[in-house]
Rosetta silent file (secondary structure, phi, psi, omega in degrees, C-alpha in Angstrom):
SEQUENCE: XXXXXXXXXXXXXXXXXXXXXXXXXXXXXXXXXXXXXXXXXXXXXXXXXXXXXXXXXXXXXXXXXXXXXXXXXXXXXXXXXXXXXXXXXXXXXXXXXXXXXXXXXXXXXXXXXXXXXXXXXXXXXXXXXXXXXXXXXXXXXXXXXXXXXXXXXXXXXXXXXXXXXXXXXXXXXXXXXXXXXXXXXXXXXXXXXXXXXXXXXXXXXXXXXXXXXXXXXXXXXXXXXXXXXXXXXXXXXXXXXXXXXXXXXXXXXXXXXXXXXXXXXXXXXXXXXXXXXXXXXXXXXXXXXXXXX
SCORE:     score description
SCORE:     0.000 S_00000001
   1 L     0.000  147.328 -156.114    0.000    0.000    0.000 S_00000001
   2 L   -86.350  142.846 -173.841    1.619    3.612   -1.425 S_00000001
   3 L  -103.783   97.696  160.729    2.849    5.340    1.782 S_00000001
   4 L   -70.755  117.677 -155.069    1.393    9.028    1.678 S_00000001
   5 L   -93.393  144.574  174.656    4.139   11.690    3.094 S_00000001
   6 L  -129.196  146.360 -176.109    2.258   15.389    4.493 S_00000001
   7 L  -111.248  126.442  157.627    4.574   18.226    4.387 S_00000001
   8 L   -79.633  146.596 -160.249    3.711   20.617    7.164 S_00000001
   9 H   -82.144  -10.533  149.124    3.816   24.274    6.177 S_00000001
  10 H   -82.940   11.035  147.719    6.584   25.283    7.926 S_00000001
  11 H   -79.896   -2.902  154.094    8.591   22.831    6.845 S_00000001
  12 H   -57.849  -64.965 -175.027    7.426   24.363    3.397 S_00000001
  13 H   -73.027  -38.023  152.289    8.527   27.704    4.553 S_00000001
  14 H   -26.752  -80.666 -172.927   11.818   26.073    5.806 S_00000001
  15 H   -48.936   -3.426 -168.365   12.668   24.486    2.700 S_00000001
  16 H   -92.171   -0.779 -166.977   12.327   28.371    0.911 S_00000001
  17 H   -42.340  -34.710 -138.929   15.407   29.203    2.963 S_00000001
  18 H  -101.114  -15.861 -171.756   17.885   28.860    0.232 S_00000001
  19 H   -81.306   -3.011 -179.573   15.479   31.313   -2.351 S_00000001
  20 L   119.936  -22.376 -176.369   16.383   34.246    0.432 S_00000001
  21 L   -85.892   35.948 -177.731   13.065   34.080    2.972 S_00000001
  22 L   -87.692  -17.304 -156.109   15.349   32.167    6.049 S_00000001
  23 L  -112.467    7.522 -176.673   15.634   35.341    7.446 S_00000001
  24 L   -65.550  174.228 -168.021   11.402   36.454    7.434 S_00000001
  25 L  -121.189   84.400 -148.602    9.292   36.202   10.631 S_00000001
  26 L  -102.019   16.926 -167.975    7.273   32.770    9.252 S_00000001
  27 L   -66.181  -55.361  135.269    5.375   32.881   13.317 S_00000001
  28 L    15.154  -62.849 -154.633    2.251   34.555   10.795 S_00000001
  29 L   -73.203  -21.341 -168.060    2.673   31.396    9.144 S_00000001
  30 L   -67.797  170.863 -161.712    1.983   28.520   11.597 S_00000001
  31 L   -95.943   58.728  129.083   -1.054   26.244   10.757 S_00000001
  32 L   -64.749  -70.614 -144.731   -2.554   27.865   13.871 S_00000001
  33 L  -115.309   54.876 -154.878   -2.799   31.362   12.340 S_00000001
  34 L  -117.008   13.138  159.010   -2.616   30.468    8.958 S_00000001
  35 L   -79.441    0.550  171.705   -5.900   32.801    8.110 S_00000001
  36 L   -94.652   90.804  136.491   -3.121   35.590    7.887 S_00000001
  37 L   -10.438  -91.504  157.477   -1.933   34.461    4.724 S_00000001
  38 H     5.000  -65.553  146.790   -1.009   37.731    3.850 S_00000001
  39 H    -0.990  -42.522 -150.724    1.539   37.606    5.534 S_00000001
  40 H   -97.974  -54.798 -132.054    3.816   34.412    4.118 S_00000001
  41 L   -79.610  148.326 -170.204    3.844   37.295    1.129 S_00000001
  42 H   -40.914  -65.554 -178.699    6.601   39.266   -0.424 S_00000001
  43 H   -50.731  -26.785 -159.626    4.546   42.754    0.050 S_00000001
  44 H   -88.233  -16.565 -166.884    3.830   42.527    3.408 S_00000001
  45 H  -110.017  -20.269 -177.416    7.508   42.295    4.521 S_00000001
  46 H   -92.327  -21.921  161.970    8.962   45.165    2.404 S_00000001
  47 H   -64.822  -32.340  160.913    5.926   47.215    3.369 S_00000001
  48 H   -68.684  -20.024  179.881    6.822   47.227    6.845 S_00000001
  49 H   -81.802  -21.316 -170.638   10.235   48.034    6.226 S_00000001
  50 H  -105.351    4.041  122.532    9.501   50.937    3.633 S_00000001
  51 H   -94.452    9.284  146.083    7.170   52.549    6.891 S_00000001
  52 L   -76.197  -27.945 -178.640   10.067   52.215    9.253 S_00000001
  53 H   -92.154  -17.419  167.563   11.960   54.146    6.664 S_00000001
  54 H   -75.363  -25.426 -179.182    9.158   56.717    6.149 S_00000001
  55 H   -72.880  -25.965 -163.216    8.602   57.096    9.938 S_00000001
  56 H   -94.369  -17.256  158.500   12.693   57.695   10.352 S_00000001
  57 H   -95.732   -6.323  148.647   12.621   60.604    7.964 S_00000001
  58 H   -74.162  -14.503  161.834    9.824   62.049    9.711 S_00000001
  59 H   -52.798  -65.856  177.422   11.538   61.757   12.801 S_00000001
  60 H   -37.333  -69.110  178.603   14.508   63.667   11.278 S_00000001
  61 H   -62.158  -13.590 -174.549   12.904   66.447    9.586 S_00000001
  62 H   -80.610  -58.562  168.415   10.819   66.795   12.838 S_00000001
  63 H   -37.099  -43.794  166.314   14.441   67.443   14.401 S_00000001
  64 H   -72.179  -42.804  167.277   15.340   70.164   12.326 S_00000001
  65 H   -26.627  -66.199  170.442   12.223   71.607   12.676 S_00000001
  66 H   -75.374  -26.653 -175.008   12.774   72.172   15.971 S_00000001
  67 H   -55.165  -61.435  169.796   16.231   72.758   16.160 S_00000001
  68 H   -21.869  -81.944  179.098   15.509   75.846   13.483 S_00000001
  69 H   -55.363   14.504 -160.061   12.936   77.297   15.545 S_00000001
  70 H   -95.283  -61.096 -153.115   15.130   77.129   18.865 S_00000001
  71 H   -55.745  -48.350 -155.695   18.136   78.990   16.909 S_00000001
  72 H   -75.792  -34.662 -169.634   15.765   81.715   15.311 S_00000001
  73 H   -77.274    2.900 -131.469   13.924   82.492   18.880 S_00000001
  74 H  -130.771  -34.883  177.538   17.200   82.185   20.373 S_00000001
  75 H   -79.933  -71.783  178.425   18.785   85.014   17.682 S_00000001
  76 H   -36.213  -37.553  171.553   15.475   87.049   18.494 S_00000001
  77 H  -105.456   11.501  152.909   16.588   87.385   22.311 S_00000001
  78 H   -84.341  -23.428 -172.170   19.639   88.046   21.809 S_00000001
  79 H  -105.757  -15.529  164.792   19.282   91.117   20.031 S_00000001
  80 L   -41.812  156.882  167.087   16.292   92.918   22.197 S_00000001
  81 L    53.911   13.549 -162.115   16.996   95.782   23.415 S_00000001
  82 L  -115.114  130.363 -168.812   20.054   96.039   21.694 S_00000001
  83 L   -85.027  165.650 -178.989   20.652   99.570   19.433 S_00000001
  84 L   -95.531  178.507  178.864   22.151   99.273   16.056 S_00000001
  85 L   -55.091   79.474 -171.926   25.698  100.531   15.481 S_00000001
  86 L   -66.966  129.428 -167.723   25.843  104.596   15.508 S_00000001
  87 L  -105.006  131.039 -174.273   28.491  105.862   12.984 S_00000001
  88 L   -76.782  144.733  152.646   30.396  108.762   14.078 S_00000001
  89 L   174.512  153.832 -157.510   30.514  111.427   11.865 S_00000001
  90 L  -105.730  153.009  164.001   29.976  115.222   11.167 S_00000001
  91 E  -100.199  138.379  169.339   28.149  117.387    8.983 S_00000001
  92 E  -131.901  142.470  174.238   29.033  120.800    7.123 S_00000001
  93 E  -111.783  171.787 -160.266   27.501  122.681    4.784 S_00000001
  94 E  -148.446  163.892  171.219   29.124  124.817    2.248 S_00000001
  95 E  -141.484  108.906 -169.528   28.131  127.834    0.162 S_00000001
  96 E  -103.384  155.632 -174.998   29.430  129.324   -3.448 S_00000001
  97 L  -142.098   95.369  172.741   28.238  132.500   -4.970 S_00000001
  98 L  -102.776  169.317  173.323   29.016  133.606   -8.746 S_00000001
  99 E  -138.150  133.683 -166.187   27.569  136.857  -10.348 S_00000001
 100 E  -143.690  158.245 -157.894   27.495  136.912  -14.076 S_00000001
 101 E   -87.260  153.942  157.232   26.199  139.687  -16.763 S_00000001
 102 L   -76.106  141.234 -176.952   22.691  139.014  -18.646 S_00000001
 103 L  -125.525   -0.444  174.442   23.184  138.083  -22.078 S_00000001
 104 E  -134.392  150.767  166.255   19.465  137.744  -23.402 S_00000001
 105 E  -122.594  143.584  176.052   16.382  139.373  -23.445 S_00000001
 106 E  -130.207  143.137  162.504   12.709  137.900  -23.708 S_00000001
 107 E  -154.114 -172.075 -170.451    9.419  140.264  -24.027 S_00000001
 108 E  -132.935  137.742  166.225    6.426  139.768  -25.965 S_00000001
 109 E  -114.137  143.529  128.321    4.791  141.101  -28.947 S_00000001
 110 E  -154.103 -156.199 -173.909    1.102  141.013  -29.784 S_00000001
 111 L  -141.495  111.157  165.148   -1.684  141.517  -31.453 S_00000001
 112 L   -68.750  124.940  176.729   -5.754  141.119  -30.261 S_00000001
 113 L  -129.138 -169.505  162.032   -8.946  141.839  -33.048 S_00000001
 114 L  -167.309  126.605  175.032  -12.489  140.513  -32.543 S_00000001
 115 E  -124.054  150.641 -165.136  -14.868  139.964  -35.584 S_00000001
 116 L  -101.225  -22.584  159.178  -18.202  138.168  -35.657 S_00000001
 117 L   -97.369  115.682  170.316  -17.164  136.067  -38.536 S_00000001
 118 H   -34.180  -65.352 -155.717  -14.060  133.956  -37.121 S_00000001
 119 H   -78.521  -28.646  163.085  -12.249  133.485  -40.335 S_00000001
 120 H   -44.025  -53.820 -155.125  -12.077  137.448  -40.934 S_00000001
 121 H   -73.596   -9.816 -169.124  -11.065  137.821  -37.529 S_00000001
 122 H   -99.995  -37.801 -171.115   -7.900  134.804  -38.101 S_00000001
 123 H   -76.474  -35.402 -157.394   -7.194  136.900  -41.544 S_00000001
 124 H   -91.693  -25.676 -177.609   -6.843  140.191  -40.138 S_00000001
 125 H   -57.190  -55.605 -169.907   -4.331  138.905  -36.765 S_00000001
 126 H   -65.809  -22.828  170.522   -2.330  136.879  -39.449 S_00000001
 127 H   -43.869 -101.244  167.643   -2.327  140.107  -41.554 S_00000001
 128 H   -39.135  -39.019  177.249   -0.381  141.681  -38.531 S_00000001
 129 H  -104.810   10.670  155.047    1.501  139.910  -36.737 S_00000001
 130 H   -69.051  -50.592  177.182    3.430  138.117  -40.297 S_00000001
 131 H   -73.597   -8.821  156.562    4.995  141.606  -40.597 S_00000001
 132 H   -72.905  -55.672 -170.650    6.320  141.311  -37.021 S_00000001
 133 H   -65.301  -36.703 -175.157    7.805  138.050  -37.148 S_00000001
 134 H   -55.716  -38.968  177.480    8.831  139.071  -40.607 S_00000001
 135 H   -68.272  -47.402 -175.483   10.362  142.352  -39.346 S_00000001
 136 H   -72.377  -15.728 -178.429   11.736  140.621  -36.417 S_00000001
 137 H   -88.657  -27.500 -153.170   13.906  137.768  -38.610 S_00000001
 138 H   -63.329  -70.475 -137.942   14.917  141.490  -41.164 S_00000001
 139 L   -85.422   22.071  153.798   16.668  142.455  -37.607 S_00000001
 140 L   100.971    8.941  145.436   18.657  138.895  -36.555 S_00000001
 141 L   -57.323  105.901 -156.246   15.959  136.925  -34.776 S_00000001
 142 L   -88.573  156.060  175.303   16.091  133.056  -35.472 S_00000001
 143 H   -53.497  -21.550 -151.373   13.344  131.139  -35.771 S_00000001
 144 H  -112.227    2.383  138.112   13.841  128.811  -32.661 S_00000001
 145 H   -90.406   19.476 -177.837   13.804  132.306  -30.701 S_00000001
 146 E  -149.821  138.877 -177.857   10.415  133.078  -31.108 S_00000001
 147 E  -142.589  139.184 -135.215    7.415  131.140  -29.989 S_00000001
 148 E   -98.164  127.760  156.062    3.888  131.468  -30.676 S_00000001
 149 E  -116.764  112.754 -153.877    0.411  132.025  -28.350 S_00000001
 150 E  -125.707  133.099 -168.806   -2.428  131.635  -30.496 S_00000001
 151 E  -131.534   99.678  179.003   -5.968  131.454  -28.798 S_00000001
 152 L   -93.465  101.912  173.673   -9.466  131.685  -30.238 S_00000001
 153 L  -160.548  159.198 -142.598  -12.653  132.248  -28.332 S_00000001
 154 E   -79.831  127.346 -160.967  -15.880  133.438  -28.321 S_00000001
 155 L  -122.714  108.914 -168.526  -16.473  137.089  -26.716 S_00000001
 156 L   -87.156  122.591  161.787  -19.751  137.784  -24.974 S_00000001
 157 L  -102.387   90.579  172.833  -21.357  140.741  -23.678 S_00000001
 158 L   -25.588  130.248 -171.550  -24.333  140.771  -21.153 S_00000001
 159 E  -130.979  111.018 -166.110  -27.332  142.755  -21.860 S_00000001
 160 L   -33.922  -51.799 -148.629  -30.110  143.296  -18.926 S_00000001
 161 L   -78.502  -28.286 -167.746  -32.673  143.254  -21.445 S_00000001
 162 L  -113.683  -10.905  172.721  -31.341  140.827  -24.112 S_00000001
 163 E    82.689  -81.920  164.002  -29.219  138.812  -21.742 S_00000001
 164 L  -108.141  136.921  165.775  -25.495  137.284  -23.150 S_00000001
 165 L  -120.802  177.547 -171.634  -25.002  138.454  -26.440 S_00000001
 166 L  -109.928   73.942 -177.512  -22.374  137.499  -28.995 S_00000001
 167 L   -50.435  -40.066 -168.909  -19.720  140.281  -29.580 S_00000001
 168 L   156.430 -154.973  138.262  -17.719  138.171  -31.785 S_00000001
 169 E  -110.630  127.275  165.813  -14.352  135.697  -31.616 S_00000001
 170 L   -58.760   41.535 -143.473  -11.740  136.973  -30.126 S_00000001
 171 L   -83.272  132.563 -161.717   -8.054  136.024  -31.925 S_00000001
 172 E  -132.049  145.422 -158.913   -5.179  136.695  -29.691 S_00000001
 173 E  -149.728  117.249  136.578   -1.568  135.875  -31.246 S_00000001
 174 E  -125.921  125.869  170.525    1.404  136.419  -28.737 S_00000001
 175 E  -103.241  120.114 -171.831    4.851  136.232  -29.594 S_00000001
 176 E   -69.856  104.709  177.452    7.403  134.984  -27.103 S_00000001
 177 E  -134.676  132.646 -159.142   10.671  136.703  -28.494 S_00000001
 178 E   -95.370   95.786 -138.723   14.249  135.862  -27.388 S_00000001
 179 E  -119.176  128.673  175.440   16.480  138.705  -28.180 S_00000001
 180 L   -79.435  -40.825  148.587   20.393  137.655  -28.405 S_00000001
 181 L   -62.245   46.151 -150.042   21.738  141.324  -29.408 S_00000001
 182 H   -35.455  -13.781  164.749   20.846  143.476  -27.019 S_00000001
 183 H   -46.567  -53.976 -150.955   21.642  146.462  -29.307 S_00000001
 184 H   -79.291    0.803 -162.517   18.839  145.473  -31.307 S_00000001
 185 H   -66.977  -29.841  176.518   15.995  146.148  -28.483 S_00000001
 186 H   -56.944  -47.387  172.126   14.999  149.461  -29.231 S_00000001
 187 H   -37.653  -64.455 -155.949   14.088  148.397  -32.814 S_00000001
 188 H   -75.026  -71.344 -148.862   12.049  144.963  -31.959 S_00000001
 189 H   -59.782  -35.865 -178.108    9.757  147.135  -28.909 S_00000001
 190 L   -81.064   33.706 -177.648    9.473  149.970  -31.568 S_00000001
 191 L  -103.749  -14.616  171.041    7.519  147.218  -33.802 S_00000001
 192 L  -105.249  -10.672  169.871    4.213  147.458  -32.726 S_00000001
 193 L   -80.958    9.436 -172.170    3.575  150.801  -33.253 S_00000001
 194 L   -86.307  -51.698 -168.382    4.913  150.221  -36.538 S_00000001
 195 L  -119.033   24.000  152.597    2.635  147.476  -37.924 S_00000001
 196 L   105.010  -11.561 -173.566   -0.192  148.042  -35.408 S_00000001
 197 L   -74.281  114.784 -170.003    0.458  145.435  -32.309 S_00000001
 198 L   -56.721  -33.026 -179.584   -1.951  145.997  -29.475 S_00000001
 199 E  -108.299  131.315  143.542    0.276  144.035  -26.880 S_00000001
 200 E  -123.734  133.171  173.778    3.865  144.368  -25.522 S_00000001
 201 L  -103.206 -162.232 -172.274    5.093  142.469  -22.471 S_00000001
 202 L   -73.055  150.626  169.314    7.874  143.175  -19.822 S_00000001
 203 L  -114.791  118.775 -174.961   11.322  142.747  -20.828 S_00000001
 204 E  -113.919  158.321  171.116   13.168  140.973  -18.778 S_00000001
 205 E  -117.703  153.778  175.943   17.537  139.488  -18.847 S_00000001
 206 E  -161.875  177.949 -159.920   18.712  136.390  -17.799 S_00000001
 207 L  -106.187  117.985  166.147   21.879  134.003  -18.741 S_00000001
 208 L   -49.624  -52.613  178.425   20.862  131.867  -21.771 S_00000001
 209 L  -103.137   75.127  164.857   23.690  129.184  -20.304 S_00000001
 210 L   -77.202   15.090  175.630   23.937  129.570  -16.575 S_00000001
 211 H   -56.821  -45.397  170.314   25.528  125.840  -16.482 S_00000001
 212 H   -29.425  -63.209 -175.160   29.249  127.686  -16.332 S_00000001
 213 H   -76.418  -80.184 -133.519   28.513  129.883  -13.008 S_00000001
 214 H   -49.041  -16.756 -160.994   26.498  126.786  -11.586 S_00000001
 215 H  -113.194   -6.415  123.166   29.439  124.696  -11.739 S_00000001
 216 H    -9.256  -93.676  175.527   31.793  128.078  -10.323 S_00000001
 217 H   -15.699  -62.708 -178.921   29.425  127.923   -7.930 S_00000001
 218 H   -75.187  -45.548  151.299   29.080  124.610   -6.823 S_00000001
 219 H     6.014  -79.909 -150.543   33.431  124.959   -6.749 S_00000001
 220 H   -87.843  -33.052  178.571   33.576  127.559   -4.112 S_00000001
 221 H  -102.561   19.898  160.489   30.823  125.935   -1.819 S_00000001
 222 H   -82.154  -50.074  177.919   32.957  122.353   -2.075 S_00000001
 223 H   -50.338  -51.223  171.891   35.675  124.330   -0.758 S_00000001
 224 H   -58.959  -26.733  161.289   33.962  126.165    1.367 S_00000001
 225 H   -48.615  -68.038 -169.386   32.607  122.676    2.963 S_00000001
 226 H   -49.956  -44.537 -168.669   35.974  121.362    3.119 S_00000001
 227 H   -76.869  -30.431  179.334   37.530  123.997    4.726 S_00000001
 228 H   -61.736  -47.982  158.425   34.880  124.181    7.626 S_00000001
 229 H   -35.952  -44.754  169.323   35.523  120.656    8.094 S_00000001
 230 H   -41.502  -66.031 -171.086   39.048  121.137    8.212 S_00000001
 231 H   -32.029  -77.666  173.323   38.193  123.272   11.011 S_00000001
 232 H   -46.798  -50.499  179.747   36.097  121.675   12.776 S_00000001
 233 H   -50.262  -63.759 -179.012   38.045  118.420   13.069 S_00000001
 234 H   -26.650  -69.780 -172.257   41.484  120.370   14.164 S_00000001
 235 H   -37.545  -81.313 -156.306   38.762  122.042   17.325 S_00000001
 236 H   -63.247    1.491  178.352   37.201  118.979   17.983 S_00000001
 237 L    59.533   29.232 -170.023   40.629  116.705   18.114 S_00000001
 238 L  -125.169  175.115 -177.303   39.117  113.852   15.866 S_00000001
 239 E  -120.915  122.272  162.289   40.438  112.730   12.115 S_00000001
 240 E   -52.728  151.025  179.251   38.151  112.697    8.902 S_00000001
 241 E  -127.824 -159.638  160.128   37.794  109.949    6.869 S_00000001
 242 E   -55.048  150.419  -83.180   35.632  109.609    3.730 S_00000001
 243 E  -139.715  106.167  168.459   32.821  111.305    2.313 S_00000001
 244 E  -130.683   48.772  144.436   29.563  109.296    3.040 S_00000001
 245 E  -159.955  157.813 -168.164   26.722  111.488    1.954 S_00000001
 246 E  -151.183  128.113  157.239   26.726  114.644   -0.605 S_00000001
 247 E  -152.049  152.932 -178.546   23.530  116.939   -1.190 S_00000001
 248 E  -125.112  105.770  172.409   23.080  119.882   -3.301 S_00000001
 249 E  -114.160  154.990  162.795   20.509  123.017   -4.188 S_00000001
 250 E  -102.165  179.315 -161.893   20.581  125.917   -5.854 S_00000001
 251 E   179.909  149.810 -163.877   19.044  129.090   -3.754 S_00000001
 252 L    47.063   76.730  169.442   19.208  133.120   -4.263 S_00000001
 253 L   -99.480   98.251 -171.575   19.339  133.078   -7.894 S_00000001
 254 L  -103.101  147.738  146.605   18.471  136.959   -7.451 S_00000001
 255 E   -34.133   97.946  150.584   17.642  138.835  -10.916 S_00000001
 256 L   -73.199   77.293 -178.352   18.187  142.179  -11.858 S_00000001
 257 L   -88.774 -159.189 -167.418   15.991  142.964  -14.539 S_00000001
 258 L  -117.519  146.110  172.771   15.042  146.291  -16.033 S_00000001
 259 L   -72.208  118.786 -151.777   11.516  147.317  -14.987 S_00000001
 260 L   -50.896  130.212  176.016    8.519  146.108  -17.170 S_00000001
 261 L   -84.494  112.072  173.645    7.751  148.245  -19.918 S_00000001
 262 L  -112.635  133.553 -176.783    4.156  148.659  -21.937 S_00000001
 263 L  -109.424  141.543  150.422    4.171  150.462  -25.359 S_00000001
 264 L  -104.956 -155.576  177.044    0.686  151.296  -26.862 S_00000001
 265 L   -83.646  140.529 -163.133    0.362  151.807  -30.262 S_00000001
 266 L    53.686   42.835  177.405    2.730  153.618  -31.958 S_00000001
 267 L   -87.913   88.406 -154.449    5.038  153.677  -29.017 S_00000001
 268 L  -105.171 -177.774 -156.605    8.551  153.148  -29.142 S_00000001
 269 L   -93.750  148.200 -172.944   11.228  151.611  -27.664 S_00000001
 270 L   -84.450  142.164 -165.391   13.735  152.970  -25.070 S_00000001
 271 L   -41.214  -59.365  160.611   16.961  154.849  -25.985 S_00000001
 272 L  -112.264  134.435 -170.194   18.962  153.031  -23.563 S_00000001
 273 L  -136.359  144.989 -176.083   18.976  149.842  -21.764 S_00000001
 274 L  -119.898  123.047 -167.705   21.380  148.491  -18.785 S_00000001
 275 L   -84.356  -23.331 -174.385   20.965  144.400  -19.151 S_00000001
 276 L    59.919 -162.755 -158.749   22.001  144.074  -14.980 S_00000001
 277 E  -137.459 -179.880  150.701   23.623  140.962  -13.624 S_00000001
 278 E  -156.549  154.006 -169.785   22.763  138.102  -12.054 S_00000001
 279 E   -90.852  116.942  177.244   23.956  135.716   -8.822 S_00000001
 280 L  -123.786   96.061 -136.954   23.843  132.454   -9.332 S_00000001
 281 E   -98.742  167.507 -168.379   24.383  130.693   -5.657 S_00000001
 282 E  -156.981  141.270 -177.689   24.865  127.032   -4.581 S_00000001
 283 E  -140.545  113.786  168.184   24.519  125.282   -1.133 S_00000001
 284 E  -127.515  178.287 -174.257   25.910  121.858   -0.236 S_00000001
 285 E  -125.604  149.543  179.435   25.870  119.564    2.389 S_00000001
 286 E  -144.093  138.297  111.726   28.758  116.921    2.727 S_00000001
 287 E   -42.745  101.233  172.551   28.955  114.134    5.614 S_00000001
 288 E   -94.014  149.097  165.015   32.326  113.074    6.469 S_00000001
 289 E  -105.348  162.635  168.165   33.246  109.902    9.292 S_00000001
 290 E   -98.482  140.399  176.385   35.127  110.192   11.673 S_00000001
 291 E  -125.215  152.398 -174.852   37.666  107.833   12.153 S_00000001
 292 L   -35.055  148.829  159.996   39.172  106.244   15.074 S_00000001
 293 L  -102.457    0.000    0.000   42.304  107.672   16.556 S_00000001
């Protein structure tokens, strides 16, 4: 009669030694417990091992965590109450002054009409003031010294009875003119009584290029800083070091002009003219350190 052999299942799990499981936890496995199956399986043993390695980098990063927040609150009280580092160092101010002659003149010519038809009233202004600028180029005035204010609007007069009435349009043409000879001034201001211009403004001088004095200017009140410094250190028994702030304005730029002048028609221009001067002043401030001795 055939002799039937029964393999128990750990010796089943035994015999697997040599594929690599001798070293698993086969207790899961006895025919006791042997509804965990699950268990005898491949997944089940690298899953526990790959949430011991997720728990041990959560550990870690939990460590840093804290460590961080010890160091930052730890930085934070160290530094209350603590001021930041005040840098010695002095201030001076400085001041320059140039005075320089006017070399230009600007005044204004123009001319006002008012007509109840517009385009009459645009014909007869252009009428007039084309023989000023025209007159004004005869005598050495470039174009890019004279610039135009031309305005059109409607000019009403109130009536108790009839209430706003309609006078006309007004056309008002002024020309801004910039005169570089000064010789020639008598000439341009004796131009509106010539061809009829209703307007003259003030004539005033100033320095077409005051860049020259401003940078005079700003010269003498670097010096003048410097030397106060100078001073000052020597008094106070400390040594300058470098320069760590610089500020600059300009301030009194006073004027002389000639007093404004109105011509009516057929008015002319004065015999003589004195052009004055003008100051053109500068104020800095320079910050020096102090340095140790």
């Amino acid at each position: 009669m055939p002799v039937t052999t029964k393999t128990s299942p750990v010796d089943s799990i035994s015999k697997k030694g040599s594929t690599g499981w001798s070293n698993r936890d086969t207790s899961c496995c006895d025919e006791k417990i042997s509804i965990n199956k699950w268990c005898c399986h491949d997944y089940g043993y690298f899953g526990k091992k790959l949430l011991l390695v997720l728990v041990g980098i959560l550990l870690v990063y939990s460590i840093v965590l804290v460590g961080t927040l010890i160091r930052n609150n730890a930085k934070k009280f160290f530094y209350i109450g603590k001021a930041d580092k005040i840098e010695r160092t002095i201030v001076v101010s400085g001041f320059g002054k140039v005075t320089g002659n006017n070399d230009i003149a600007v005044t204004t010519i123009g001319y006002s009409n008012t007509d109840k038809d517009v385009a009459k009233a645009q014909a007869n202004n252009k009428k007039v003031m084309d023989q000023v600028a025209g007159e004004l180029k005869v005598l050495g005035v470039q174009e890019k010294d004279l610039q135009s204010n031309y305005t059109i609007f409607p000019d009403y007069n109130y009536n108790p009875q009839k209430g706003q009435e309609l006078l006309g349009y007004k056309v008002t043409n002024e020309l801004t003119v910039k005169v570089r000879d000064l010789s020639k001034i008598p000439q341009i201001l004796g131009l509106a009584g010539k061809y009829g211009a209703t307007e003259v403004g003030g004539l005033n001088f100033t320095i077409d290029d005051p860049e020259n004095l401003k940078f005079d200017a700003r010269s003498k009140a670097l010096s003048d800083a410097k030397n106060k410094a100078a001073y000052l250190a020597a008094k106070l028994g400390v040594k300058l070091g470098s320069v760590i702030a610089y500020n600059e304005y300009e301030g009194g730029n006073d004027i002389y002009p000639i007093k404004t002048m109105a011509f009516g028609v057929g008015g002319g221009g004065p015999e003589t003219i004195s052009s004055g001067s003008k100051d053109v002043m500068m104020n800095v401030s320079v910050t020096y350190e102090i340095l140790s001795q």
